[in-house]
Structures are given as structure tokens and as C-alpha cells.
BABASE-7235 format. One line per 10 residues: number of its first residue (from 1); their letters; for each residue z, x, y of C-alpha. Coordinates in steps of 0.05 Angstrom, whole numbers, m for minus. Example, Ala and Ser with C-alpha at 12.3 -4.5 7.8 and 13.67 -1.06 7.14 Angstrom:
BABASE-7235
1 = AS = 156/246/m90; 143/273/m21
This chain:
BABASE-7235
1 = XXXXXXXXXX = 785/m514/578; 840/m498/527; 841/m568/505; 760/m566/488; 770/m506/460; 817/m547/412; 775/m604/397; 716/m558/385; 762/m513/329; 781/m583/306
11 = XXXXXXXXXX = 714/m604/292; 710/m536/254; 755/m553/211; 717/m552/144; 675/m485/167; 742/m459/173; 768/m483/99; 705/m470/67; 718/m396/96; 777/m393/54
21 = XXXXXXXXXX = 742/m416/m9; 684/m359/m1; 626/m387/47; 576/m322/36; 518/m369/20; 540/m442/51; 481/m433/96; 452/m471/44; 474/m538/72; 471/m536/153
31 = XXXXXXXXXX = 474/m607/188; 457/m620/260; 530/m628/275; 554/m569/248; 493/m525/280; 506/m554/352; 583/m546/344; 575/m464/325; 533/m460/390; 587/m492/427
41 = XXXXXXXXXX = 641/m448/400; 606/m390/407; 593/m404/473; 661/m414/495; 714/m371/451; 739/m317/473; 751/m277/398; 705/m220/387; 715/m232/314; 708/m304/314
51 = XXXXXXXXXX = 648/m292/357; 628/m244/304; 625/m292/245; 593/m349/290; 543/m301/302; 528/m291/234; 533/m360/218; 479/m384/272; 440/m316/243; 432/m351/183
61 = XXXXXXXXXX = 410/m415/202; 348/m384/242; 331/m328/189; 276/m368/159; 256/m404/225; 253/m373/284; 259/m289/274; 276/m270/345; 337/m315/342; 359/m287/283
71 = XXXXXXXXXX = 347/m224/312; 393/m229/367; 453/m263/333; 452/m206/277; 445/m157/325; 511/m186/365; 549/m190/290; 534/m119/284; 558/m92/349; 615/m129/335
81 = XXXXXXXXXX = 639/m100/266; 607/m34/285; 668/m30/343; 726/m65/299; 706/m10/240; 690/m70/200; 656/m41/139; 634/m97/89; 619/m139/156; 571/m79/181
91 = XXXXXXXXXX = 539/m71/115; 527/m153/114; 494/m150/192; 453/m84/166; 423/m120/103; 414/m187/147; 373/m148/202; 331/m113/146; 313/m169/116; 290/m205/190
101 = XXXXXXXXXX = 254/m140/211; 213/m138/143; 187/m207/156; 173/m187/226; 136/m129/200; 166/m77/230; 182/m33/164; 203/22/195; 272/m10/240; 283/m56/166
111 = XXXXXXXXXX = 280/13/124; 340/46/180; 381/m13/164; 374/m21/90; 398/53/91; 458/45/129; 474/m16/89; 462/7/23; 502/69/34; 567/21/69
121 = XXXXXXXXXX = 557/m21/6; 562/27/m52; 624/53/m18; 688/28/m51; 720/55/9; 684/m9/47; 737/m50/2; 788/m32/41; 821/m81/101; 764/m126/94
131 = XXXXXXXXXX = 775/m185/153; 759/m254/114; 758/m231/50; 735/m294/20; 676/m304/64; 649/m258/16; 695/m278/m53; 722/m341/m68; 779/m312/m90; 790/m263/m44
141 = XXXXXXXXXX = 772/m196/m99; 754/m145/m55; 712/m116/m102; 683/m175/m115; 667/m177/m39; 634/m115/m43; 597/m127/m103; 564/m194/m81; 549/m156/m6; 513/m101/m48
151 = XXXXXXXXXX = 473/m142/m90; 443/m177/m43; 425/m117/m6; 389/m91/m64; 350/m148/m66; 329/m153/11; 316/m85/3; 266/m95/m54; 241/m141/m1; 210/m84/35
161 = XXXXXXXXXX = 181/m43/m13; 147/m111/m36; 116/m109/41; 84/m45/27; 70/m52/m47; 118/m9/m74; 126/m44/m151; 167/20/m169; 221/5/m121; 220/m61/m121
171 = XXXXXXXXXX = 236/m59/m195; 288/m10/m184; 323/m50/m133; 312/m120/m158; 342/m97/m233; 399/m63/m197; 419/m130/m158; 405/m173/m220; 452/m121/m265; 507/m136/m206
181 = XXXXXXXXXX = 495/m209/m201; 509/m204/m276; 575/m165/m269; 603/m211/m225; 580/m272/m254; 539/m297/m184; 478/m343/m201; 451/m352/m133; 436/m275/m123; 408/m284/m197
191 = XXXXXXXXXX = 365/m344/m171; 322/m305/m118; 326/m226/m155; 293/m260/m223; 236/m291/m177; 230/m235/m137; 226/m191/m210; 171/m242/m243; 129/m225/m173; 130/m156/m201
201 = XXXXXXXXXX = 110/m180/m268; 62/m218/m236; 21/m163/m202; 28/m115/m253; m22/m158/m290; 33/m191/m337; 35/m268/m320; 69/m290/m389; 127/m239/m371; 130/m260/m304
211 = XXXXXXXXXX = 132/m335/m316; 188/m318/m361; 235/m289/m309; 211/m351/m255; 240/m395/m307; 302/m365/m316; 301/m365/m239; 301/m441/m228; 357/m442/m281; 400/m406/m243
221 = XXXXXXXXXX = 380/m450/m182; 401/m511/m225; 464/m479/m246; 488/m459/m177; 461/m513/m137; 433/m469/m88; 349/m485/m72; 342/m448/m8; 299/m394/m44; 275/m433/m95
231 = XXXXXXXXXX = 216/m444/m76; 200/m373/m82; 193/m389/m164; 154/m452/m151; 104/m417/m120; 101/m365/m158; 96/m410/m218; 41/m454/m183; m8/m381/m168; m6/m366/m246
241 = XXXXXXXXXX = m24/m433/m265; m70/m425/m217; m100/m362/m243; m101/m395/m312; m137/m458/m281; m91/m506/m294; m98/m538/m230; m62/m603/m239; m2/m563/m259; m11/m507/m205
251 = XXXXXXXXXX = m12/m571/m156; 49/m590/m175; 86/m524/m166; 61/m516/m98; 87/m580/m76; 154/m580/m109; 159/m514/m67; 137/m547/m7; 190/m604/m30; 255/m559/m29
261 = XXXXXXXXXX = 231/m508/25; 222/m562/75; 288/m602/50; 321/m529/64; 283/m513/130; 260/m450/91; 189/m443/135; 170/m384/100; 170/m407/29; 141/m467/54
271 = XXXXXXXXXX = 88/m434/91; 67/m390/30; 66/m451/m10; 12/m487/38; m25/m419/28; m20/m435/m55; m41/m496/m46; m105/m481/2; m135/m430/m43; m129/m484/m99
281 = XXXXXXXXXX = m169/m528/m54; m223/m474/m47; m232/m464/m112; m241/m537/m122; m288/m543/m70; m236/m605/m25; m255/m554/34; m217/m600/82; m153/m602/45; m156/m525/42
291 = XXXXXXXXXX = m164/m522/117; m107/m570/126; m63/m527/82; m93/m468/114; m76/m487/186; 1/m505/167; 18/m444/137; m17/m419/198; 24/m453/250; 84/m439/215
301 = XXXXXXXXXX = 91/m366/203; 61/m365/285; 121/m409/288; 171/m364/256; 146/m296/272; 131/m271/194; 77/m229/204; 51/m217/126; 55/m290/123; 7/m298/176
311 = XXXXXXXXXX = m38/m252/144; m46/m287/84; m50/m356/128; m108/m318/160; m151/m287/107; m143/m359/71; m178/m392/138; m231/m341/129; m242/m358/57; m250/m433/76
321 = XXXXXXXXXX = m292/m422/128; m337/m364/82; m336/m413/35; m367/m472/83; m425/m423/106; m382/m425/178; m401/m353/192; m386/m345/263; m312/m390/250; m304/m341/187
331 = XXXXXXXXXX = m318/m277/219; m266/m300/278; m216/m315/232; m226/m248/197; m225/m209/256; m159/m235/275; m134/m212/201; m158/m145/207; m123/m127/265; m64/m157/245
341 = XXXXXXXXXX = m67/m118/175; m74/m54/220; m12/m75/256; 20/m87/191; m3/m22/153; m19/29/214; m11/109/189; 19/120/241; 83/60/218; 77/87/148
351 = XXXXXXXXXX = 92/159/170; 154/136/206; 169/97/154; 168/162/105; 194/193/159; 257/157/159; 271/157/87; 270/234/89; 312/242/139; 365/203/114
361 = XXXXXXXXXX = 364/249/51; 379/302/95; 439/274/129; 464/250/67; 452/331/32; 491/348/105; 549/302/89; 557/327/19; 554/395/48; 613/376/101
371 = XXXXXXXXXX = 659/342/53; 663/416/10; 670/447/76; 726/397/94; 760/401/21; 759/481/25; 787/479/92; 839/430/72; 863/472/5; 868/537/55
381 = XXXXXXXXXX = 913/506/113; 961/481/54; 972/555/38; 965/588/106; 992/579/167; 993/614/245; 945/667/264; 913/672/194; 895/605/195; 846/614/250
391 = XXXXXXXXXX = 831/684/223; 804/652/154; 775/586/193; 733/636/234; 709/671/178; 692/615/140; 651/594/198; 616/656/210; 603/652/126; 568/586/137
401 = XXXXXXXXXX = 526/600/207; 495/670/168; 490/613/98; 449/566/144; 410/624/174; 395/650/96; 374/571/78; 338/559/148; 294/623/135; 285/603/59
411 = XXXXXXXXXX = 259/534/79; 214/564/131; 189/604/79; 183/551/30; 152/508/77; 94/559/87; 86/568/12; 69/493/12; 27/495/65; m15/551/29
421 = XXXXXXXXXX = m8/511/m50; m44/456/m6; m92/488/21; m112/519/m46; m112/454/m90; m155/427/m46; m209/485/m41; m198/483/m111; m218/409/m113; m281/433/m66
431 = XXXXXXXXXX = m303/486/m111; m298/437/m179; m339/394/m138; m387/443/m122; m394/461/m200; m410/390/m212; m463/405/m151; m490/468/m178; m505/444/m244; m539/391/m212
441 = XXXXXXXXXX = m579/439/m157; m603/488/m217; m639/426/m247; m663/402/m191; m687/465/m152; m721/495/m221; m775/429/m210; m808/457/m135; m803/529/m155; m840/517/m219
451 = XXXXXXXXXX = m897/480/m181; m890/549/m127; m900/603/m193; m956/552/m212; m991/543/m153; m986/619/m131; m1016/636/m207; m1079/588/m194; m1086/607/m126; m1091/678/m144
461 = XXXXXXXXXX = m1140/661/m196; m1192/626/m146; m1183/683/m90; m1218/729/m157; m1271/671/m165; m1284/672/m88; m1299/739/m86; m1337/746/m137; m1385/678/m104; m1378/712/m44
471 = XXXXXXXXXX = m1413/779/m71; m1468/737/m102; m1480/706/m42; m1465/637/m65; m1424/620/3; m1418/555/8; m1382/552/m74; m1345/613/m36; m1329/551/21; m1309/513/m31
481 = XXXXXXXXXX = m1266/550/m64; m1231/581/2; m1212/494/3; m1176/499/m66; m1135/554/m43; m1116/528/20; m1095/462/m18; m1052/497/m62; m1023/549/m7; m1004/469/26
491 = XXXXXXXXXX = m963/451/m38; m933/523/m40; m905/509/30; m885/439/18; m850/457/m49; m825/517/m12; m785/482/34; m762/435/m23; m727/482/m49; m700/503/15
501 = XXXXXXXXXX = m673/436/36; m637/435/m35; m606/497/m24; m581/479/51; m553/419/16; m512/464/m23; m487/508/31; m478/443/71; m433/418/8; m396/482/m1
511 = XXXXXXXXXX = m377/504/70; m325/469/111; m335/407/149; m354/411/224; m319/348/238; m374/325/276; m410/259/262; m487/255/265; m531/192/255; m546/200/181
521 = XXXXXXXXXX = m593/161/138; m551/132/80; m604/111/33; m637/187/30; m562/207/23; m541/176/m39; m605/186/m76; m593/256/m66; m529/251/m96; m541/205/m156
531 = XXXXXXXXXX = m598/258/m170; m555/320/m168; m495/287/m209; m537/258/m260; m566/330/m273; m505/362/m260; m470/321/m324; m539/331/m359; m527/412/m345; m468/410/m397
541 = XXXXXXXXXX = m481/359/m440; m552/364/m462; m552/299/m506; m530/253/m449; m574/207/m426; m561/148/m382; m589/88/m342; m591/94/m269; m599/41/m216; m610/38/m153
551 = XXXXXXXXXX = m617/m19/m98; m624/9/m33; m622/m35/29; m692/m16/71; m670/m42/132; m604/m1/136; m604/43/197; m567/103/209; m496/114/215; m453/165/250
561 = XXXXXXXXXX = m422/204/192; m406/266/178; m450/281/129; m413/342/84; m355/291/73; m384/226/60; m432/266/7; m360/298/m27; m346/225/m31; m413/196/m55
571 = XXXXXXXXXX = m415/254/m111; m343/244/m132; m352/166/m137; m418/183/m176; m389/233/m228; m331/193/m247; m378/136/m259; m424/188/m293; m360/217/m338; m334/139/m352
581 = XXXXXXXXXX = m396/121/m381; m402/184/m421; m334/176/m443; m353/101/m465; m411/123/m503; m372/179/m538; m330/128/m565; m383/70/m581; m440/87/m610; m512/81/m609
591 = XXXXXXXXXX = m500/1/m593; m475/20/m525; m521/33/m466; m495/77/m414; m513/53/m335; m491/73/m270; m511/37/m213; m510/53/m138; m525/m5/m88; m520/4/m1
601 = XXXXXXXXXX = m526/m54/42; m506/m67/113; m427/m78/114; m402/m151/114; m337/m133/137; m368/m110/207; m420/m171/210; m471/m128/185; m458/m67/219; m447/m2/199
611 = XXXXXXXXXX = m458/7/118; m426/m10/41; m438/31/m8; m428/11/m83; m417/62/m141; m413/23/m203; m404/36/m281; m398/3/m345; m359/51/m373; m281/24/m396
621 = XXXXXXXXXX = m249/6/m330; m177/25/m313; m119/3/m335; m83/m49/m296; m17/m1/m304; m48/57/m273; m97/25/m212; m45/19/m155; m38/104/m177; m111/123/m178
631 = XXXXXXXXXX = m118/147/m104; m46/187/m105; m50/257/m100; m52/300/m171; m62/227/m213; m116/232/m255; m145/198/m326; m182/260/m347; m153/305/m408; m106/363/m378
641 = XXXXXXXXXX = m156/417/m355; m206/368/m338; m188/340/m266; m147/366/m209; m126/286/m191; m149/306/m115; m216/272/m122; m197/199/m112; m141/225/m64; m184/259/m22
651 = XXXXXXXXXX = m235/213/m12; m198/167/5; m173/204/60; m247/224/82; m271/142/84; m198/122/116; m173/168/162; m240/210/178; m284/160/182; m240/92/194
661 = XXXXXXXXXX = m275/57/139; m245/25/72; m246/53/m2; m235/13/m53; m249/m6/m125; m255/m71/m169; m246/m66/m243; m240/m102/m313; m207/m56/m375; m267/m54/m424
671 = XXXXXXXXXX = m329/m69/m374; m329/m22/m323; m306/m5/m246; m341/m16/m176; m325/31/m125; m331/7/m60; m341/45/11; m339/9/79; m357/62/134; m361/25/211
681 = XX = m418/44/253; m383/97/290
């Protein structure tokens, strides 16, 4: 056995030297050979920390292949430096096993370890009796070490928050790795943070900008030699051509990427490449190279476990099967895509998610909160000694159990204060709501009880007629007469409970939600609405006038809603439109023709059941800064004094968690927005 054992650390002889000459990114360049010979070793020594760096070695190799493999390998590095009180080593298995659980989509385990790693990595106390040094610095700097560790955290970290469409961090992060990549002079950390920054660029509506950075990308790649990522930059290169409709030069971005993923066994850049180069086919009609494409990326990311990838690979089936009239094929594939978005993007994995992130604030405000304690204690043994010692020891403690009593009660308190601000902003949001209602209602009510006063007026006018017929004698004028009356004493009643309908609308509007979903008719909903928020706007501003539209679908059929909410949302969705347009018109002139539109239809997410509903304006759009912001809490357009921000916010709670549906909105700066709701039959 010793003897294989030889032959086999023979055969890793250059692993070994290129160990000594900083190997943190030779993964780069994996042969059969050398894969099957790692296996072998780590099968058969018997060195934890050999083991260790085998481990991370064969990590490596299956990190963009096979996810559970990579899984378990990282898993076994970490154990192992977690037991030696390997720092640097702990902090590299942490960011590796981030980085594998974000493309397995499981955001919450990913976030635990970025933590741990980050906070490992910004210690300079990590740069202490690091084992193999230069696996991490060819020269064997310990800081250096660090400092290349930590900037690739940053940027696996940025990773995450691009999952769940964070741009904020992701900047943050990426910029901190790049400004570290530039410290130290490392182009391949440069390579990957640059295209992961232009991908920023790039959905912040700023393709020029981003193009910029996925240039400076691939020269990095070129200067360092190092193309397992760069496809990333291809890509990304080959979806803004794309969106400019260059499609002979998006065509050949896509396949260079599909070039050096593939010569790199980087499945995942590969696979999102295929996507590129499918929805290129769609939009140039070759419906059977899309599918092709389509079905690759498909069978890869099944292959490797990514699950965002295989969303993507999904939705672009549907859209070349939508696109083909393949409804049934279409409808499978997007079924499959929803539930694995719901997977992806559940509440209840975003909570735990938040979840995390706050408590690790707390531990780290406890730490900082133990290392005075320590310090304190430290300075007071240095001057005492024997029975005071303990004496002062014991009253320090007794100081900080009745301080952590004082802060538990404050934060109870504190908490409750919350609670209550909550609760207020949003009645608050209710009530300027129900202002915009009972503007609308004043209008609207004034119409049945003027034909009531009228009615009652002429009524009591023919009852004097009739009896003065009726002591003639004339009785059958007398007859007809006695008809009139009871005609208008009919409209009295029917305008009557016109009024009274309106004014249980309003009560329904204004009092709190039962919670309980009752089949509603959608069509006679939204008219209401457009009718009361039109008049409402009309209320204050007596010189507004606009177009209204509507296109109701006849053949919708009821829905189980509940009724007070989805009409909160209808007449929010309806008096932004109502103030954008207003706003527009303010600023352009007599040229400009105010219209708000409001469409419902059956919902072609569900396959026709259950119900859209489409709120739309040609009023100035929104910004492309500001859209991802629109339905946070307290974010709001409007002039101070003019919106809470808890309109959007709300609503979006209402359609998503309330009702399981989907709000959202489709805009162009300068032409107008289309709000969009997607409520499920149940």
C-alpha cells in the first residue's frame, strides 16, 4: 500500500509544485489524468490536511458541473479546516459552498455561509499560521492570501444578491472585490467582478455602460489567461447586441461563449449562452434552432443542478412553443416554470433569508458587546487581585444582567411602538384612499338623489292634479294620473337604492376587510372604480378632463375575491394612472390628450382562468432608476405631502400574498405605464 501511495504522490508531482507557486485558480486547466489521480489520492491518504486540499481541489472541478458533488467535497474541506482552526482555509470552503448553494437555489444556506466567510476574510487575524500559504499567493504574502480569499468572496457574494435582484448589493460587493483585485494587482478576480458589474449596468437600463465594463472584462481574461468565466462577458455582450438587433453580432457572442465555456467544462455559462442564442432564434422566427438551443440549456442546468438556470431554460421553451401556436406544449412548459419560480422565490425562503441576515447583526452587536466586557475585565484583574477580584467580577456581572434587563424591556417597548407606527401608516394609507373615494362618492351619489328631489317634486304635483280630477268626477284622467305617480314613486325607489348601494360601497371601502372571499363580478367592479376615481380627481381639480376607456371581457365569470381589497387595489392602480396623466397634461399643453384605460380579460397565465386586469396611462412612465423601488414600502414619486408610498406597497401585498395572484407593471419613460393584476380563480 505504502509503495502506491508513493507512485500516486509521484504522479502529483506538479499539483504539488504548482502549490508552491500559488494554485488558487489552476482549476482552470484540469486534464483527465490529473482528475482521476486526486480521486485516487483522496481515496487512499491518510492526511486530514492533504485530504483537505484534495477535497477542495475535486470541489472545484465539479462546481460548474455537477452541484451535489461539489457539495460534498466542500462540505468535507470545511469540516476539515473548521477542526485544524484553519482560518483562510474555512473562509475559502465558506465562499465555495455559497457560491454552489446560490446556483442550487437555496439562498438562504448560501447567505449563512457568505457571512461566516466574509467576516473570516476581513479579519487580519485570519493571516496568521496560514497552512500553504501560496495556494492562495504566489509568493507566499499572507496578506496577499487574505486579500485574493476576500475578493473573491465579495464577488460570489454579489452572486446572491444577483439571484434575488438585489442591484444595490450587488454593486456594493462587486466594486468592493474589483477595488481589491486592484490593490493586489489580480486580473482573474478582475475578469469575472467587471462582467458581473456590466450585468448591473445592464439591467439598470444602461447598455453603453455596461458593454464598457464587459470589455474591460475580456481584457483582463486576455491578460491573465484565465477563460473559465469568460463566457459570462460573451454573453452578456451577445444579449445587448441583441437588444440593439444586431443579430449577426449578438450570434457571434453567444457562440464564442459557448466556444470557451465548453473548452472549460463551465456548463453553466454554456447553458445560459444556448438560452442567448434561442431567444435570438425566436425573434428571427428559425423556431427549430430556438428549440434546439432551448432544449440544451435545458438538459444542462437539469444536468448540473442550477436551478435559475433552468428557469430561464424553461420560460425560453415556453416562448418557442407560444410563439409556434403550441398551446397545450406552451402552457406545459410554463407550468413547470412557475412552480419552479415559487421554489426559487417562496415568502416563506425570502423571510429566512431576511431572517438570517438579521440575526447575524445581532451576534455581531453581541461580540462587540463581549470584547468591551472582556477588555474591562482584563484592565481590572491587572490591578486587583484575591477576594476583590471576584468581588468587582460579580458586580460587574450583576451591572450587565440589570443593563440587559433595562435594553430587553426598551426593545420590547420599542418593538410595540413599531407595531402601533404600522398599524397607523397604513390606516392612514386607508383613509387617503377613502378621500380619493369620497370625492368620488359625492359626485356620484348627488346624480340619483337629484332624480329622488325631482321625482318627489312632480309626484307631489300630480297627487294635487288627481284630486282635483277626482272631485270633478273625471276618474278615469284621475286613473291616469294615479299611473304617473306610481311611475315616478318606481324611479324614486330605484334611484333610492342607487344611492344606497353607493354608500354601502363606501362603508364596504372604509371598514376593515373580512378576509373572506366571495364570487365577485369583475367587470361591474372596476367600472365602479374607474367611475368614482375619475370624479374623485374631478372633485379637486375642476378643469381636468380626461379620456376614459374601457374594454371589458363579457364572458368573464366570477371570481372568488375579496372584494374590499381587490377594489383598494383597482382604485389605487386607477388614481395613479388618473394623477400621471394629470401630471402629463400639467406639463404639456393643450396638444396633449389625457387617457386612461382599463381592460379585464380571462388570465392567460392560468389558461384562461381566473381574471387580468389592466390599468393603463399615457401619462410619463417611470424612470428606469426608480421601477425595481416602486412597490417598497414609503417609495413614492408624488411631491412630499402628496403620497404616503404605501399604495403600491400595499397592493401588492393584497394581489400576492392575499389573493396569490401577480402585480406587476410595464412601462416606457415619456409614454405611459400598464399596470397589470393576475388574480387565480380561487
Amino acid at each position: 500500500m505504502k509503495s502506491i501511495i508513493k507512485i500516486l504522490l509521484l504522479s502529483l508531482l506538479p499539483f504539488s509544485l504548482m502549490a508552491q507557486t500559488g494554485t488558487y485558480y489552476d482549476y482552470n486547466s484540469y486534464s483527465k489524468h490529473r482528475v482521476d489521480s486526486l480521486h485516487l489520492l483522496f481515496k487512499n491518504t491518510g492526511n486530514d490536511t492533504v485530504k483537505m486540499a484534495v477535497s477542495r481541489e475535486l470541489g472545484l472541478y465539479y462546481l460548474e458541473t455537477n452541484s451535489d458533488s461539489a457539495y460534498y467535497f466542500f462540505s468535507l474541506e470545511l469540516k476539515i479546516a473548521k477542526h485544524f482552526s484553519l482560518k483562510l482555509w474555512t473562509a475559502d470552503a465558506n465562499d465555495m459552498l455559497g457560491y454552489n448553494e446560490t446556483k442550487r437555489g437555496n439562498y438562504p444556506a448560501a447567505l449563512q455561509h457568505f457571512l461566516v466567510a466574509v467576516q473570516l476574510g476581513e479579519d487580519v487575524e485570519t493571516e496568521k499560521n496560514i497552512w500553504r500559504v501560496t495556494k492562495f499567493s504566489v509568493d507566499g504574502n499572507p496578506q496577499r492570501a487574505r486579500l485574493t480569499s476576500l475578493a473573491n468572496i465579495y464577488n460570489d457574494f454579489g452572486l446572491l444578491y444577483k439571484a434575488i435582484m438585489n442591484l444595490d448589493k450587488q454593486t456594493e460587493l462587486y466594486t468592493k472585490s474589483i477595488n481589491i483585485g486592484k490593490k493586489i494587482n489580480d486580473p482573474i478576480v478582475l475578469s469575472y467582478a467587471y462582467a458581473n458589474m456590466g450585468e448591473v449596468y445592464m439591467n439598470q437600463g444602461k447598455p453603453d455602460l455596461a458593454l464598457q465594463f464587459h470589455n474591460k472584462s475580456l481584457e483582463y481574461v486576455k491578460a491573465s489567461n484565465f477563460y473559465m468565466y469568460s463566457g459570462t462577458a460573451y454573453n452578456a455582450i451577445g444579449m445587448i447586441y441583441l437588444g440593439k438587433y444586431l443579430y449577426d453580432s449578438s450570434k457571434k457572442y453567444f457562440t464564442k461563449s459557448v466556444e470557451v465555456s465548453l473548452a472549460d467544462e463551465n456548463i453553466s455559462n454554456a447553458g445560459f449562452a444556448y438560452i442567448g442564442l434561442a431567444d435570438l432564434y425566436v425573434k428571427t422566427n428559425l423556431l427549430d434552432s430556438s428549440f434546439h438551443y432551448a432544449k440544451k440549456a435545458l438538459d444542462l442546468f437539469t444536468k448540473n443542478g442550477e436551478l435559475a438556470g433552468k428557469l430561464m431554460a424553461l420560460e425560453a421553451m415556453t416562448s418557442v412553443f407560444k410563439k409556434n401556436a403550441q398551446i397545450d406544449s406552451a402552457f406545459y412548459f410554463q407550468e413547470l416554470a412557475i412552480a419552479l419560480k415559487d421554489i426559487l422565490h417562496n415568502s416563506d425562503k425570502v423571510k429566512q433569508f431576511e431572517n438570517i441576515g438579521f440575526e447575524q447583526q445581532l451576534k455581531v452587536q453581541e461580540l462587540e458587546k463581549e470584547k468591551v466586557i472582556i477588555q474591562n475585565r482584563n484592565r481590572t484583574i491587572a490591578f486587583i487581585s484575591g477576594s476583590a477580584v471576584f468581588l468587582l467580577i460579580g458586580l460587574l456581572l450583576y451591572r450587565n444582567n440589570r443593563q440587559k434587563q433595562k435594553a430587553n424591556k426598551g426593545l420590547e417597548k420599542t418593538l410595540i411602538d413599531l407595531k402601533s407606527t404600522q398599524s397607523q401608516l397604513i390606516q392612514s394609507e386607508k383613509m387617503a384612499s377613502l378621500g380619493e373615494l369620497t370625492a368620488g362618492i359625492a359626485h356620484e351619489i348627488q346624480n340619483p338623489l337629484n332624480f329622488v328631489n325631482n321625482f318627489s317634486e312632480v309626484s307631489t304635483e300630480l297627487v294635487d292634479e288627481m284630486n282635483e280630477e277626482m272631485a270633478k268626477g273625471n276618474y278615469d284622467d284621475a286613473k291616469e294620473i294615479a299611473n304617473d305617480v306610481k311611475q315616478n314613486l318606481e324611479k324614486i325607489n330605484h334611484h333610492g337604492k342607487r344611492a344606497g348601494d353607493i354608500v354601502k360601497g363606501m362603508l364596504q371601502h372604509s371598514r376593515s376587510s373580512s378576509g373572506v372571499k366571495e364570487p365577485t363580478n369583475i367587470n361591474a367592479l372596476c367600472d365602479e372604480y374607474l367611475r368614482l376615481s375619475y370624479h374623485g380627481l374631478r372633485a379637486k381639480d375642476k378643469s381636468f378632463n380626461a379620456t376614459i376607456k374601457t374594454d371589458f371581457d363579457t364572458s368573464l365569470e366570477k371570481i372568488n375575491i375579496i372584494p374590499q381589497d381587490i377594489g383598494r387595489v383597482v382604485l389605487n392602480l386607477l388614481t395613479n394612472a388618473f394623477y400621471a396623466v394629470s401630471e402629463k397634461k400639467r406639463q404639456s399643453g393643450e396638444d396633449y390628450e389625457p387617457t386612461v384605460t382599463i381592460t379585464t380579460l380571462k388570465n392567460p397565465l392560468a389558461g384562461g382562468r381566473g381574471a387580468e386586469i389592466r390599468v393603463t396611462d399615457n401619462g410619463n412612465g417611470i424612470p428606469p432608476k426608480v421601477l425595481d423601488k416602486i412597490f417598497q414600502p414609503f417609495f413614492t414619486t408624488k411631491p412630499t405631502g402628496q403620497g404616503t408610498g404605501l399604495g403600491l406597497s400595499l397592493s401588492y401585498d393584497i394581489i400576492t400574498k392575499g389573493h396569490g395572484g401577480e402585480l406587476k407593471v410595464e412601462t416606457k419613460e415619456g409614454e405611459g405605464s400598464t399596470f397589470i393584476i393576475h388574480l387565480p380563480t380561487a
